[in-house]
C-alpha positions as CSV (number, residue, x, y, z in Angstrom):
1,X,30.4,144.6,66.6
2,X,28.2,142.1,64.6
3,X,24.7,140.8,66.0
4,X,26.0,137.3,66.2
5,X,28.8,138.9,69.0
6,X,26.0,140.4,71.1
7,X,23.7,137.6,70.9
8,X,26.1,134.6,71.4
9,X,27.0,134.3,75.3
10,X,28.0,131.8,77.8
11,X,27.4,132.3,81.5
12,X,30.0,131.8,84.6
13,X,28.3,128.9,85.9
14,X,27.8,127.3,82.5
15,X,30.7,127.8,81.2
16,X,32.7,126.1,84.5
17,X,30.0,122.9,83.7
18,X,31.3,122.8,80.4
19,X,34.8,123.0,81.5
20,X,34.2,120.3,83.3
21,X,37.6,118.6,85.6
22,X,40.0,120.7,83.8
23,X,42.4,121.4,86.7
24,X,46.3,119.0,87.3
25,X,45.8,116.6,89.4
26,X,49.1,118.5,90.9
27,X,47.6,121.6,91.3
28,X,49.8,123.6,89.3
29,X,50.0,125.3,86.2
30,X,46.1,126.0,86.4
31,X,46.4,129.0,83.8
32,X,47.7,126.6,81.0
33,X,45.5,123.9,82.2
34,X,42.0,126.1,81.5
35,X,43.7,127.9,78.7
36,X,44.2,124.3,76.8
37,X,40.9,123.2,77.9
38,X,38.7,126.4,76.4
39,X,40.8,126.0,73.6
40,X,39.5,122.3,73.0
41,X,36.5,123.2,74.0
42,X,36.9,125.6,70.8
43,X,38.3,123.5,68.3
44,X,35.9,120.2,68.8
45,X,33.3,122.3,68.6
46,X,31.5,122.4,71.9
47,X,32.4,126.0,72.6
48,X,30.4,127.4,69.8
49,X,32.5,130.3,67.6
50,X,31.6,134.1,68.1
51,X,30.3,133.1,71.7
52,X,31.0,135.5,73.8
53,X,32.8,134.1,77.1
54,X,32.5,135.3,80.8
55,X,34.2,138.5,82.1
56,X,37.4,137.6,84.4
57,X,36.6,138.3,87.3
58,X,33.4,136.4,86.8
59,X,34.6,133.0,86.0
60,X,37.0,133.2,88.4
61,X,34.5,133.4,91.0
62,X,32.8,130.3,89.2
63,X,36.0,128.5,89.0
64,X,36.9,129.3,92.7
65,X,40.4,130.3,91.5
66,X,42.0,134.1,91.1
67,X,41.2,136.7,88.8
68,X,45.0,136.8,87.8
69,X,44.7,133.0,86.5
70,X,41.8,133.7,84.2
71,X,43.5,136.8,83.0
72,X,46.7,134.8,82.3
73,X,44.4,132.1,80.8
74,X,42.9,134.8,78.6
75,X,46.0,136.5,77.5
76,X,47.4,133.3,76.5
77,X,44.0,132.3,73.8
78,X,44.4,136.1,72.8
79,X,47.5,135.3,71.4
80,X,47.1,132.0,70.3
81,X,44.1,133.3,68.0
82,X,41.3,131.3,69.9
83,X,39.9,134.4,71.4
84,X,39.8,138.3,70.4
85,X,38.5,141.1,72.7
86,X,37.5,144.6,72.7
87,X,38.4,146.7,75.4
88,X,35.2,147.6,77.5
89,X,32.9,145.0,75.4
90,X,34.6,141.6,76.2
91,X,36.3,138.6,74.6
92,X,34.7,136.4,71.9
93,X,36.0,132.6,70.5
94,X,36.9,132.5,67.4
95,X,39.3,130.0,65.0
96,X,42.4,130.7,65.4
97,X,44.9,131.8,61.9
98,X,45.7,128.4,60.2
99,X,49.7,126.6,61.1
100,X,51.0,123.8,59.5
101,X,48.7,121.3,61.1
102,X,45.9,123.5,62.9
103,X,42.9,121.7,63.6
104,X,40.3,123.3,62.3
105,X,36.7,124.6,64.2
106,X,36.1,120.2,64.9
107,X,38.4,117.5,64.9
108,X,35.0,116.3,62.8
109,X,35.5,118.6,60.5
110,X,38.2,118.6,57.3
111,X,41.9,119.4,57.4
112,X,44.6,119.4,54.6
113,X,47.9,118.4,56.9
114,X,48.3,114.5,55.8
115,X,51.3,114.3,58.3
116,X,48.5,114.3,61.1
117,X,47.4,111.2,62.6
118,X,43.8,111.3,62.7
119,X,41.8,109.3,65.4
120,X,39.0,111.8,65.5
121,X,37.5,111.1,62.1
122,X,35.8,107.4,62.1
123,X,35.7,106.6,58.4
124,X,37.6,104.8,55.9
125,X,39.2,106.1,52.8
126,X,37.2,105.3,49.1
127,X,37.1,101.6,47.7
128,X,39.1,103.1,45.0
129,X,38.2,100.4,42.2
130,X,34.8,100.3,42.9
131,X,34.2,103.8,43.4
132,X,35.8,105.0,40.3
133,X,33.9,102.4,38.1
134,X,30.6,103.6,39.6
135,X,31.9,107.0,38.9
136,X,32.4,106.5,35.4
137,X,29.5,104.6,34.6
138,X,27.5,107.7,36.0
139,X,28.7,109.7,33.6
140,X,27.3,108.1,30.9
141,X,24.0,107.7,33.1
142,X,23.8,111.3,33.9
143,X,23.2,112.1,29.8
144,X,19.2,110.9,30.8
145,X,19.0,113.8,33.0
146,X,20.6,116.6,31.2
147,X,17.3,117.5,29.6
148,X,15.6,118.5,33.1
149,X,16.2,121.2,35.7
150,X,18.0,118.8,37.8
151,X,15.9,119.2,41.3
152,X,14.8,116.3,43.0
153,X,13.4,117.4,46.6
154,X,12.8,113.5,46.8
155,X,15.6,112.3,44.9
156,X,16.3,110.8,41.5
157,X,14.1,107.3,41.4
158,X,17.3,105.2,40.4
159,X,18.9,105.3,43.7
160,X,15.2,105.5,45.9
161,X,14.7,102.3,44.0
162,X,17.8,100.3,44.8
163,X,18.0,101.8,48.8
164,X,14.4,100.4,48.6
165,X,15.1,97.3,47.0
166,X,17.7,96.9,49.6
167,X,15.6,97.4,53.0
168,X,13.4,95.1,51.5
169,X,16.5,92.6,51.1
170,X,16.8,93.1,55.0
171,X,13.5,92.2,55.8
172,X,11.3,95.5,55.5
173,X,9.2,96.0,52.4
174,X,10.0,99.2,51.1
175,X,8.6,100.9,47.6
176,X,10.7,104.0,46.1
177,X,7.6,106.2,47.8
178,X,8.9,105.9,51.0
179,X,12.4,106.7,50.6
180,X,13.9,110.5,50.8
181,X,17.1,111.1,49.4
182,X,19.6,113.6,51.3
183,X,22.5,115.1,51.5
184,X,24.4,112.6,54.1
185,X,23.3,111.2,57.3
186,X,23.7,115.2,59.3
187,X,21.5,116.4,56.5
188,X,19.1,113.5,57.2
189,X,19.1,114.2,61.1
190,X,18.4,118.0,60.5
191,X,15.7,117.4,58.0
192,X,13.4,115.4,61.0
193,X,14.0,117.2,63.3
194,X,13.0,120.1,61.7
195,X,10.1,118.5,60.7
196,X,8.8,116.9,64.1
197,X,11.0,119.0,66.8
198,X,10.6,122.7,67.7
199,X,12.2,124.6,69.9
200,X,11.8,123.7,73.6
201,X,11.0,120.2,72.6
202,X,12.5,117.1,74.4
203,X,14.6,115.4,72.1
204,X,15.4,111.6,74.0
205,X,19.1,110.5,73.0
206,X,21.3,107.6,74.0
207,X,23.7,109.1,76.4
208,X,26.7,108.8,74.9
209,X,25.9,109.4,71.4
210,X,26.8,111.0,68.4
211,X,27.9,114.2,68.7
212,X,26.9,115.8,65.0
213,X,23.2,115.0,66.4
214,X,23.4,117.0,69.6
215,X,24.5,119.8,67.7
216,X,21.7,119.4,65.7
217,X,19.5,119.0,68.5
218,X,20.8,122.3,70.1
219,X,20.6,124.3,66.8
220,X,17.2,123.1,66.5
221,X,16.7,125.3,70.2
222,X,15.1,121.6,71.5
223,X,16.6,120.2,74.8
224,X,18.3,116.9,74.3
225,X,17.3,114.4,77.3
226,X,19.7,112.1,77.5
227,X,19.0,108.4,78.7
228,X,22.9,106.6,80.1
229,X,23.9,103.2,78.2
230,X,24.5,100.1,80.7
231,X,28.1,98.9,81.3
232,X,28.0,95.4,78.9
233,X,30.6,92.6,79.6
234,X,31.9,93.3,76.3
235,X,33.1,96.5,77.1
236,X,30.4,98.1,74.5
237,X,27.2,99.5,76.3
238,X,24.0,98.4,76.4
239,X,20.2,99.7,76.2
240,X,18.3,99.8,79.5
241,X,15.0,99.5,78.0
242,X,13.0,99.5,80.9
243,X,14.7,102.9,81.9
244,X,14.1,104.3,78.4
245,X,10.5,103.2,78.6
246,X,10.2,105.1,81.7
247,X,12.0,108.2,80.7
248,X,9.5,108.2,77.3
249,X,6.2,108.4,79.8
250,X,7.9,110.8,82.6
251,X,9.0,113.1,80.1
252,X,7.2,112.9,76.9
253,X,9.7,114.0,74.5
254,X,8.9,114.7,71.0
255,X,11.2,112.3,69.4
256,X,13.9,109.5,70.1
257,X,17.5,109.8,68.2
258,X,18.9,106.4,68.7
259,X,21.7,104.5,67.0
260,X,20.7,100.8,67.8
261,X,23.3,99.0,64.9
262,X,26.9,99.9,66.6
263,X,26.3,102.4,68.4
264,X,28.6,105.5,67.8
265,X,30.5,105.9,70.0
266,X,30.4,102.2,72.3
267,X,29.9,100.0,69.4
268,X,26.5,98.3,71.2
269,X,24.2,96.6,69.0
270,X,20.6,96.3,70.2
271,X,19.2,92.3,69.5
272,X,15.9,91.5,68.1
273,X,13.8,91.9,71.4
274,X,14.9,95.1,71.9
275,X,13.9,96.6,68.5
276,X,10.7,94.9,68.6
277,X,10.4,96.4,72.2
278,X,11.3,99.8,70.9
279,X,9.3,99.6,67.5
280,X,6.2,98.3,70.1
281,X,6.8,101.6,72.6
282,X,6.9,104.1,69.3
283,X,3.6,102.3,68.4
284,X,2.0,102.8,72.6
285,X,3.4,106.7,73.2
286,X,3.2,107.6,69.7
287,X,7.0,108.6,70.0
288,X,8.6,109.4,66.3
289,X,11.9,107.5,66.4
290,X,15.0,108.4,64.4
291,X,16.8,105.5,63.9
292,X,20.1,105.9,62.4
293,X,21.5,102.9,60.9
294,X,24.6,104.6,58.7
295,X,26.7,102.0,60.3
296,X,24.4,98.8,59.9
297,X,26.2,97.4,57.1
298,X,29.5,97.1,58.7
299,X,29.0,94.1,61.3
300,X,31.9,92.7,61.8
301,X,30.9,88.9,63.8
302,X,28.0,87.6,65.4
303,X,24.7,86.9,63.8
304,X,22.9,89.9,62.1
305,X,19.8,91.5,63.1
306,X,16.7,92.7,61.8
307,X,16.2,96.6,61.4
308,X,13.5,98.0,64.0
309,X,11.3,99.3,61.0
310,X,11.1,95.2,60.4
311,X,8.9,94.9,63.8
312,X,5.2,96.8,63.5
313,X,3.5,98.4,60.3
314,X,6.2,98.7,57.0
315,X,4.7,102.2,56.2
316,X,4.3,103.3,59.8
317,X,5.3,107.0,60.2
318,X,6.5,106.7,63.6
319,X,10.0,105.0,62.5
320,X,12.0,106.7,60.4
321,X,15.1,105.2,59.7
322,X,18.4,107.2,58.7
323,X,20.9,105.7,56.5
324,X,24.3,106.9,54.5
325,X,26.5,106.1,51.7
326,X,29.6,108.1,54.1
327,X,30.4,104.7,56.3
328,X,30.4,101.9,53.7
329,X,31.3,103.9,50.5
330,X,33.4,106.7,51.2
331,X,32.9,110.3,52.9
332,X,33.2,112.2,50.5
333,X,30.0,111.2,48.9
334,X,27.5,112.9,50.7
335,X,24.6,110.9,50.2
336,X,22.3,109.9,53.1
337,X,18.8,108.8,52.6
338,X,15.3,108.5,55.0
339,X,13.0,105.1,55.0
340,X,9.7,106.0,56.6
341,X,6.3,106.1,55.4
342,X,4.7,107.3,51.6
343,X,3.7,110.3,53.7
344,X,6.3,111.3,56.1
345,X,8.2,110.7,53.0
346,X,6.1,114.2,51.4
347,X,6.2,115.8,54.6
348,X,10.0,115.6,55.0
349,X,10.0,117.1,51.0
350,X,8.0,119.9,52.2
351,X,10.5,120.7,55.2
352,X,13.1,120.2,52.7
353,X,11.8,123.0,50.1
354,X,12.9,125.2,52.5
355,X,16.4,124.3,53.1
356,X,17.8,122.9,50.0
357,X,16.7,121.8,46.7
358,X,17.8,118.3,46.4
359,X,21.4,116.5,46.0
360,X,23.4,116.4,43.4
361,X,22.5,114.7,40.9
362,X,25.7,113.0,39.6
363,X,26.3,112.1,43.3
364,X,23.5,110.2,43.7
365,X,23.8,107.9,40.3
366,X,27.2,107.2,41.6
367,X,25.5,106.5,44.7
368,X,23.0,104.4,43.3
369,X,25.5,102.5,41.1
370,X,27.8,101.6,44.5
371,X,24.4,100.3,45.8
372,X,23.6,97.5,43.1
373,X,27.1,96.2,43.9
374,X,26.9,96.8,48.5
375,X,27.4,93.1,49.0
376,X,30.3,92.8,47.7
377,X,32.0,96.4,48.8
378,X,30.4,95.6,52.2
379,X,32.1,92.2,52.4
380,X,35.7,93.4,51.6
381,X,34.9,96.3,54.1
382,X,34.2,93.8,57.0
383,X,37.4,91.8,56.6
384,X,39.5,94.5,56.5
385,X,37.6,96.0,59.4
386,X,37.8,93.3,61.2
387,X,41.8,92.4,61.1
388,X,42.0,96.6,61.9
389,X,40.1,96.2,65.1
390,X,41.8,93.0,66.5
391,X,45.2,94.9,65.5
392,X,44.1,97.8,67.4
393,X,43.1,95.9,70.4
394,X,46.1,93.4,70.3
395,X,48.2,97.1,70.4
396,X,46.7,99.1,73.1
397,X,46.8,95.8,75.2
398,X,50.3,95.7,74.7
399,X,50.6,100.0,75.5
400,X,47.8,100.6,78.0
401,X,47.6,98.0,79.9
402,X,45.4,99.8,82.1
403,X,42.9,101.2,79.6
404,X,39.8,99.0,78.9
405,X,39.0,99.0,75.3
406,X,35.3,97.6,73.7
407,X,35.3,94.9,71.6
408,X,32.3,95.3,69.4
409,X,30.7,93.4,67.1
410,X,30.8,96.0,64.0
411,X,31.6,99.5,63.4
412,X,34.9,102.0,63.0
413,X,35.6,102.4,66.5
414,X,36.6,101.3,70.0
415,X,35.0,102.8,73.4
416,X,38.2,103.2,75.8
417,X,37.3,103.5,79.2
418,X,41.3,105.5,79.9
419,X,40.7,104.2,84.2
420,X,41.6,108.4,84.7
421,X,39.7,111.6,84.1
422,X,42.0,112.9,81.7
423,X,40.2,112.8,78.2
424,X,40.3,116.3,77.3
425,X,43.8,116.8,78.4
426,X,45.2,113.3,76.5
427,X,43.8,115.5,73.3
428,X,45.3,118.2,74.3
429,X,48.7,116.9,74.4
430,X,48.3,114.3,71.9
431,X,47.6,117.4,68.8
432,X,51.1,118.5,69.9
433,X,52.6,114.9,68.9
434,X,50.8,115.4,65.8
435,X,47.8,112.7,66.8
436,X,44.4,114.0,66.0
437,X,41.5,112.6,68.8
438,X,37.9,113.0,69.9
439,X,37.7,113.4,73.8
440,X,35.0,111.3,75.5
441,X,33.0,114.7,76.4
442,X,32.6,115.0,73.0
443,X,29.9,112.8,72.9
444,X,28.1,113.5,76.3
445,X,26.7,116.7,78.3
446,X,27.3,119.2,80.7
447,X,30.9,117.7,80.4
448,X,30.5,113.7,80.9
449,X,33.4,111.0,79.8
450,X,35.9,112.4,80.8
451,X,37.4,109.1,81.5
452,X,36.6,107.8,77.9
453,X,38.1,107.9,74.4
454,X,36.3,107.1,71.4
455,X,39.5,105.6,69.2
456,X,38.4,104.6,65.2
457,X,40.4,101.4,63.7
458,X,40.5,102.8,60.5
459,X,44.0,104.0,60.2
460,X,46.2,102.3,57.9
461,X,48.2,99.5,60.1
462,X,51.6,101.2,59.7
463,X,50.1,104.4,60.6
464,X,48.1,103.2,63.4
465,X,51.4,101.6,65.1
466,X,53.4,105.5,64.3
467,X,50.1,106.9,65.9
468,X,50.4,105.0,69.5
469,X,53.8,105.1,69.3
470,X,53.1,109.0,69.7
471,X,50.5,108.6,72.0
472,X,52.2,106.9,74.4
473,X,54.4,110.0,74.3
474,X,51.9,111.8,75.2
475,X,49.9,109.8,77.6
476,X,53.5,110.0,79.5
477,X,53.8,113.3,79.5
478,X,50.1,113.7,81.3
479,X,50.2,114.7,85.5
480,X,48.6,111.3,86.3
481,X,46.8,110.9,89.9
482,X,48.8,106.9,89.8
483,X,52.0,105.5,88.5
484,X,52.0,105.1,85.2
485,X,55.4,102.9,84.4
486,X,53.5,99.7,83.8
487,X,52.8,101.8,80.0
488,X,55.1,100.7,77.4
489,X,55.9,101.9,74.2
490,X,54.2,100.5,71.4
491,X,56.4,98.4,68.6
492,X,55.9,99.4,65.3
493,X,55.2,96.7,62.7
């Protein structure tokens, strides 16, 4: 048995939290049920791997149902690879062996099946023209930099000097100094809160929010203290500033995480009062605030808004803003970057020394080429984001009647509120039609949003039409607590 087996555990009682309404509404079939919902509960990530899950007979008692159910649950992720047990020392999660298809450890996370239909990934394939032009030009800019050792803690000045040049295009003066080059957005996320949070801090979040940063929150051993969005008429969420405020002075948390530019997952953008309001409240309670903007660039209508680092001091150390090649570019460049001040700036570095030694360097003179030509990519970006998300919408009007989708202004995703419960068990059954989603507890704690589905428009249109098509399959094939005939199947265009 390995450390990480005896360390790594889950009580009864949080483990049935986490579980969260996982039982039919019929009443039947509970063993599957709980069996399917630990097993998402594995493979999205929010049951840790090697954790080390409760004894049968105790759960059950949790769960108020009978030993023999949990046993049968347990047999059944035995053999389906998601747990493995030791008689007399327990049962531990792990991935289970790789099938045409499997999902791997997060429906965040990489997979090689093509056939899938992923709506758990939001982000769009490369701008292939663009990308490999600024590929190939880096090539030849790379020969500069051959001569050195090739580690940059702060990054390589070309690309600090156009993600400066273009914060100061937005409205915030920015020099090179006060720009950190990372290794994507996560990388970004990890790095302050490894410099400003230790564990046992209050981390404040938006509650939903992204998911990646509550991980990094938890492995970080701070408590995330999670502050609900509004309902908005638009479907998207809002900010209850005066709630925030309060929360800031009751609890006194270390840091904020917010994401005020389309906010992942309800698509809410914060207007101009409310980032001076929150720029003004980091300046009163001398509250750090991460401010992660990797999705800023991809308004879709409506009129554009300032960044909250515009509102206050330009080299203020209290706002540090987080942004990402991943969203407009392409994924599969990981470079991220953080605008704060000249000497957060060396702090972060310092922190960083310790965890890696820079990003690559070809990477980020790609990077930096893709940035001298943003308005462009950004504009092409927009339009084709914006016919995907009235498509989407115009189609799950058409399939879901009763599903309430966001409209937001900008960003890769729609906020579906499903009008049932059933989040966690629509993913279930929609992997086994082949359609790849992110359940609304994803994004919440102690099992919240249930009832919602984040759903990314950036599917290509003829697979996006195959992909509801399939859904509906599945959403039919769900024990719903109404009638459900008024769901149709979706045409495919």
């Amino acid at each position: 048995m390995d450390r990480d087996d005896v360390e790594r555990r889950i009580g009864a009682r949080s483990f049935a939290r986490l579980l969260g309404d996982w039982r039919p509404p019929d009443g039947r079939r509970l063993a599957g049920a709980l069996a399917d919902r630990i097993r998402l509960l594995v493979l999205d990530g929010r049951l840790p791997l090697q954790t080390r899950v409760p004894a049968e007979r105790e759960l059950a008692t949790a769960l108020a149902v009978s030993r023999t159910t949990v046993a049968t649950c347990y047999d059944v992720l035995r053999d389906a690879g998601v747990l493995r047990s030791r008689r007399g020392a327990g049962s531990w999660t792990q991935l289970p062996a790789e099938a045409p298809g499997a999902v791997r450890a997060s429906p965040f996370s990489p997979h090689g099946d093509r056939s899938l239909f992923d709506l758990a990934h939001a982000a769009l394939p490369a701008p292939s023209p663009n990308l490999r032009a600024a590929a190939a030009a880096a090539v030849h800019d790379l020969d500069a930099h051959l001569g050195g050792h090739g580690y940059e803690l702060l990054g390589l000045h070309a690309l600090r000097a156009t993600v400066a040049d273009r914060f100061t295009a937005r409205g915030v003066p920015t020099s090179p100094e006060q720009i950190l080059v990372t290794s994507g957005a996560q990388n970004a996320i990890l790095l302050a809160l490894t410099a400003l949070a230790g564990p046992g801090d209050r981390v404040l979040v938006e509650h939903p929010t992204y998911p990646n940063a509550l991980d990094a929150v938890a492995a970080r051993g701070a408590r995330a203290v999670p502050v609900p969005m509004g309902p908005h008429a638009d479907g998207t969420g809002s900010w209850d500033l005066d709630l925030l405020t309060g929360v800031i002075r009751d609890v006194v948390p270390r840091l904020a995480y917010l994401i005020p530019d389309f906010q992942n997952p309800t698509g809410a953008l914060l207007d101009n009062a409310g980032r001076e309001r929150l720029a003004d409240l980091a300046r009163r309670t001398s509250t750090p605030l991460i401010v992660d903007e990797t999705l800023a660039e991809l308004g879709l209508d409506g009129p554009s808004v300032r960044p909250v680092a515009a509102y206050g001091a330009a080299d203020s150390p209290l706002v540090l803003t987080i942004g990402s090649a991943s969203k407009v570019f392409w994924g599969g460049l990981r470079v991220g970057w953080i605008r704060s001040s000249a000497a957060m700036v060396r702090r972060l570095a310092a922190v960083r020394a310790s965890v890696d030694l820079g990003s690559p360097v070809l990477e980020q003179l790609v990077a930096a080429r893709l940035m001298a030509d943003v308005d462009a990519i950004s504009a092409a970006r927009r339009a084709e984001l914006t016919a995907a998300r009235d498509h989407l919408l115009g189609r799950l009007t058409e399939a879901f009647p009763r599903w309430r989708p966001s409209r937001p202004r900008g960003g890769l995703s729609l906020w579906v509120d499903l009008d049932e419960a059933v989040s966690s068990r629509l993913t279930v059954a929609a992997r086994r039609h082949d359609v790849l989603l992110a359940a609304g507890p994803r994004f919440g704690l102690d099992g919240a949003f249930e009832r919602h589905l984040r759903m990314p428009y950036t599917l290509r249109r003829d697979r996006m039409d195959t992909a509801l098509e399939l859904l509906v399959a599945a959403w039919r094939g769900l024990d719903h607590v109404g009638p459900t005939t008024d769901v149709d199947p979706v045409a495919v265009a």
